[in-house]
N, C-alpha and C positions, 0 to 999 in steps of 0.2 A: 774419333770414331766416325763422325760425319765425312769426314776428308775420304777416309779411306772408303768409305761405302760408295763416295763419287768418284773413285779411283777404279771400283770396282772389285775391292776386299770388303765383303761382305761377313769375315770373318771373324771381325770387331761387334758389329751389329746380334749375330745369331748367339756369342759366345755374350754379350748383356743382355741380350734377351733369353736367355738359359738361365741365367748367374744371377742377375737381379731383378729385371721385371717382369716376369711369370711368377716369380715369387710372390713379388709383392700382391702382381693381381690376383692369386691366391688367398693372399691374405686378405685382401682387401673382400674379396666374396665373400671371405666365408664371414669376416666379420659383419657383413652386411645381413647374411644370412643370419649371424648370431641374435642380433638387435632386432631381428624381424620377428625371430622368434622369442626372442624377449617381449615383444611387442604383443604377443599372442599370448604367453604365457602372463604379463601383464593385465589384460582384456579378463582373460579365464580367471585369474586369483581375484581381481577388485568385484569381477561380479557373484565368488564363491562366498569371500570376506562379507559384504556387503547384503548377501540376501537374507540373512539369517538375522541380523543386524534390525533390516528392515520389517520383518516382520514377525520378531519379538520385540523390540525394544522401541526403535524410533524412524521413520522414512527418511527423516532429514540426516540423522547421524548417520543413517547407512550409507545413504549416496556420498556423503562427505567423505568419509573412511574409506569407499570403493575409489572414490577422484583419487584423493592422498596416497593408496596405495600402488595405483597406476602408474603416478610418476613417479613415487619413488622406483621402482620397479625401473621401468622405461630408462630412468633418468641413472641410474646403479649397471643397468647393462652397456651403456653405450659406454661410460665413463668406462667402465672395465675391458670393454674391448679396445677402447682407444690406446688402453694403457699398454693394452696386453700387444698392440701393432706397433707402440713404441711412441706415439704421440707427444709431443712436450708440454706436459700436464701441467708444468708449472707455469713455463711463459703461457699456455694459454687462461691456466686460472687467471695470473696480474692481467690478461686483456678483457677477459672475462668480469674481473670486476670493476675496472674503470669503464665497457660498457654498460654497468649496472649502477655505476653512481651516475652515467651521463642519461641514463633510462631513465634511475627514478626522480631525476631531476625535469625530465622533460614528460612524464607518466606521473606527476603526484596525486593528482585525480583518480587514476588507477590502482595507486598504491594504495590510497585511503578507501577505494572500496573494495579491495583484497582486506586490508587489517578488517574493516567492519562486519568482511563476511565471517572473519576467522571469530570476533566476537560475538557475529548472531549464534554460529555453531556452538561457541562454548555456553553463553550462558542462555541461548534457547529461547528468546522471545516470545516464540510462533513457531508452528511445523507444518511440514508439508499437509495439506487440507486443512489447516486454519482458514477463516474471514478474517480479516484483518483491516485495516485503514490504517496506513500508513504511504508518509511519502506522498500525500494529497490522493491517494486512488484506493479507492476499497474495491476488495475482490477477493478470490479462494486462492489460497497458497498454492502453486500448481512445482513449483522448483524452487530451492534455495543454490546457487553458486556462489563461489569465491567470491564473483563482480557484481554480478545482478541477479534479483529477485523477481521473477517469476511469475505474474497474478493474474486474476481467468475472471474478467468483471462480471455482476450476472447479466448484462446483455450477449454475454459470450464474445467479448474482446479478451486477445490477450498483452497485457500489458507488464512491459521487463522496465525495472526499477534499478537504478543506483545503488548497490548498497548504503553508500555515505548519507543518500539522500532517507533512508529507513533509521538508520541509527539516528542519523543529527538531529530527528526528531520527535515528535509524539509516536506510538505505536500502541494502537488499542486493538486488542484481538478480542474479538466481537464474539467469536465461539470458543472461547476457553474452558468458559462454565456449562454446567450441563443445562440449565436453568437460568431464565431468564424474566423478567415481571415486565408485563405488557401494560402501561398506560394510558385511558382513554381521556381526554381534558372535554368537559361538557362545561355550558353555560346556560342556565335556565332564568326564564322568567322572575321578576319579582316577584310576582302575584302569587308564585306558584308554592303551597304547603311541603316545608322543608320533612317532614314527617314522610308525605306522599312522594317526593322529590328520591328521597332515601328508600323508601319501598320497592317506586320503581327499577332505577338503577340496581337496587341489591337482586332485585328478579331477572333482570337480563344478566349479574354474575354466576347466579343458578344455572344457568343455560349451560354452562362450560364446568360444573363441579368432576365431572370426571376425569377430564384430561386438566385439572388444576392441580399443580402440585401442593401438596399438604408437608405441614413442619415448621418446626421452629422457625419464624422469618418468612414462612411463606405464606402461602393459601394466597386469601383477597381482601380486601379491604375498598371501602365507601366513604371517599372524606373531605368535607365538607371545605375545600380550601380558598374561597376568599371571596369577597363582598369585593365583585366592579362595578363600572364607569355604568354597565347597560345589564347586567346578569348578575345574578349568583354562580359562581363558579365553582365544578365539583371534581372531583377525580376518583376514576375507576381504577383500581389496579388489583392485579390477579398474575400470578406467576404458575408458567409454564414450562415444556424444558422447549431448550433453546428453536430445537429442529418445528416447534409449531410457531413462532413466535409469528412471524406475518401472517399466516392465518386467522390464529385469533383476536391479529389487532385486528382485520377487516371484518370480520365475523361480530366482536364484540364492539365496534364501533355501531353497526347495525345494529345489532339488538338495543343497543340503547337507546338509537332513535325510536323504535318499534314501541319499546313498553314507552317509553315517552309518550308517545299521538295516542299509545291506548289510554294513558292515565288523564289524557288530556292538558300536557303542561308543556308547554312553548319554550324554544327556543328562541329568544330574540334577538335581530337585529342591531348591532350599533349603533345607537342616536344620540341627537345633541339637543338640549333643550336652550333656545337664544331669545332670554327676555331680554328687550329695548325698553329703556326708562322715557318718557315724558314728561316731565318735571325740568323746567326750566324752558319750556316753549313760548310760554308769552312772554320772556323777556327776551328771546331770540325777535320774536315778535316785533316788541316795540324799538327795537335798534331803528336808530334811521338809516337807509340805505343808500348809499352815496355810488352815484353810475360812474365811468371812467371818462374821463373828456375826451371829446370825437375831434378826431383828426380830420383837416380838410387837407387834398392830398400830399403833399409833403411837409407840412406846417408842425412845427413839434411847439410842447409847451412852452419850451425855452424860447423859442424866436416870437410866442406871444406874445410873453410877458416883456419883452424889450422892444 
C-alpha cells in the first residue's frame, strides 16, 4: 500500500481508509464517548446511592458505597466497550494480573492500608465526626478512605493517616458516648477539717447541678482518695454530656479553688522535711588528724625514704 501511494496510486490508500480505518476511528469514538458517559452516569448513581445512605443511616458507609459503586460502574463500562471493539480480554487479563502480583509486591504498604480501610468500614470503629486518637493524633473524623484517614486537630490542622497505622493500634473514640465524668484531682492541707474539706468541694459541685447528668452511675461524687507525701488528696467527679466536658473541667476546677480561699483551707505546696543527726560528733572530734606530706618540688616519698 505504501509503495504504491509513492508510485502515486493512491488507490490502495483511500480504499483502507474506507474499508478499515474510519471504522475503526468510529469505533473507537464512540467507545470513548461510551466510557465518558459511563463516567457520568457513574458520578450521578454513587452520589444518588450514597445520599440517602448518608443521612439516614451512616456518613461513613455512604461515602464508602458511593466510592465502591463508581468503580464498579466505571470499571464494568470500559471492560464492556473494550470487549464490544474486540479487545483481547484474555491475553490482557494474564498481563493484567502479573502487573498485579508485581504491584502488590512492590505496594504492600498500600495493600495493607486498602485491607484496613475495608475493615474499619465493616466493623466501624469510628465515623465520620467522631474525636478519636488514634495513630498517635487526636482530632474530628473529617473522611474515611480506602488508604487514609482523614482528621481536623482542634488547632484546625488537617492531618491524613495510614490506614494500617489506625488499625495496628489502640483506637479510642473519645465522643462515642453521649456522657462523659469530668475529674478534678485536689490536694489540701493537713491541718484542714476533713468534714469542712468535704463541705466545701460538695458546694462548688452544686454550682453545676443543672447541666449534671443524673442516673444510675452518674450524677457526682466527693471522694476522699488518698493520704500523701505533702496533702490530703481528694477528687471531684461529676458527669456531664460529652459536648460540655472542657467547659466544666475549667469552670469546676475554679470553683474549687474559690470555696477553698472562702473556707479558708490551703493548698499546699510540696515539701521535704531533712533532719541531720548529731550524735557521733565528738568522736569524729577526737580522731587525730594526720596532714599529707609536703612535697619539695619534685621529691616524692619514695625517693625519700631511700
Amino acid at each position: 500500500m505504501f509503495s504504491q501511494a509513492m508510485n502515486g496510486d493512491y488507490a490502495a490508500v483511500i480504499d483502507y481508509s474506507t474499508v478499515h480505518l474510519a471504522p475503526a476511528v468510529i469505533s473507537a469514538t464512540i467507545g470513548l464517548a461510551v466510557i465518558f458517559m459511563g463516567y457520568l452516569v457513574a458520578k450521578y448513581a454513587s452520589r444518588i446511592i450514597s445520599g440517602p445512605i448518608c443521612r439516614k443511616i451512616d456518613e461513613t458507609l455512604g461515602r464508602f458505597i458511593g466510592k465502591m459503586t463508581f468503580y464498579v460502574i466505571v470499571v464494568g463500562v470500559t471492560v464492556a466497550v473494550l470487549s464490544k471493539l474486540g479487545a483481547p480480554l484474555g491475553g490482557l487479563a494474564a498481563v493484567l494480573a502479573a502487573a498485579g502480583f508485581a504491584v502488590g509486591l512492590a505496594f504492600q504498604g498500600t495493600l495493607s492500608n486498602f485491607a484496613a480501610g475495608v475493615l474499619m468500614m465493616v466493623f466501624r470503629p469510628f465515623k465520620v465526626g467522631d474525636v478519636i486518637n488514634a495513630g498517635g493524633v487526636t482530632g474530628k473524623v473529617n473522611e474515611i478512605d480506602l488508604f487514609t484517614t482523614t482528621l481536623d486537630t482542634p488547632d484546625n490542622r488537617r492531618i491524613i493517616v495510614p490506614n494500617s497505622s489506625i488499625s495496628g493500634g489502640t483506637i479510642e473514640n473519645i465522643s462515642f458516648h453521649p456522657h462523659r465524668r469530668v475529674e478534678v484531682l485536689v490536694g489540701v492541707d493537713y491541718s484542714a477539717d476533713l468534714d469542712e474539706t468535704r463541705a466545701a468541694l460538695e458546694s462548688a459541685v452544686g454550682k453545676f447541678d443543672m447541666i449534671i447528668v443524673k442516673g444510675d452511675g452518674r450524677g457526682s461524687a466527693v471522694v476522699l482518695a488518698n493520704l500523701g507525701d505533702s496533702s490530703v488528696d481528694w477528687k471531684v467527679r461529676v458527669w456531664v454530656a460529652s459536648e460540655n466536658y472542657w467547659s466544666v473541667m475549667e469552670n469546676l476546677t475554679a470553683e474549687v479553688k474559690r470555696q477553698l480561699d472562702s473556707a479558708s483551707i490551703s493548698i499546699p505546696f510540696p515539701q521535704l522535711d531533712v533532719h541531720i543527726s548529731r550524735e557521733g560528733e565528738s568522736e569524729l572530734a577526737a580522731r587525730p588528724r594526720t596532714r599529707p606530706a609536703r612535697r619539695d618540688g619534685y621529691e616524692t616519698p619514695l625517693s625519700r625514704a631511700s
